[in-house]
Residue, then its C-alpha position, 0 to 999 in steps of 0.5 A: x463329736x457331742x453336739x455336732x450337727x446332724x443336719x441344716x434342714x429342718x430338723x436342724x439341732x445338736x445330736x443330743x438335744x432333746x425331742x418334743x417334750x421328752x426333756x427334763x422340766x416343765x413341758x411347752x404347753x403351746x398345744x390347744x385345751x381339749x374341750x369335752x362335753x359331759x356326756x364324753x365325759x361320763x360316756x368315758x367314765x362308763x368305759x373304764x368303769x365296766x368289769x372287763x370280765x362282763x364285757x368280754x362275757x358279752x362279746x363271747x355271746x354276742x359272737x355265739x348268736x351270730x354264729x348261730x343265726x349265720x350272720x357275722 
């Protein structure tokens, strides 16, 4: 029963081969390079740089004023 067929459309393949990428070895790098900009670049960095306690500090006060003033 390994290896029969599930299918004869599309998706045709044995039942245990594997999906996309999720095999052993190199992976098929058919896909296109991403092209970023420096300010992405560093836009991003700034991101994950920021202490998560500061910025959910910020957001807590930001909430709290537009409670305050009545806009949400």
């Amino acid at each position: 029963m390994a290896g029969k067929k599930l299918s004869t459309g599309l998706n045709d393949r044995p039942k245990d081969a594997s999906i996309g990428q999720t095999a052993g070895g190199f992976p098929d790098d058919s896909g296109k390079p991403v092209d970023v900009g420096d300010e992405e670049i560093e836009t991003t960095r700034k991101k994950i740089a920021d202490d998560p306690r500061e910025k959910l500090l910020k957001e807590v006060r930001e909430q709290e004023d537009a409670s305050r003033t009545g806009s949400e």
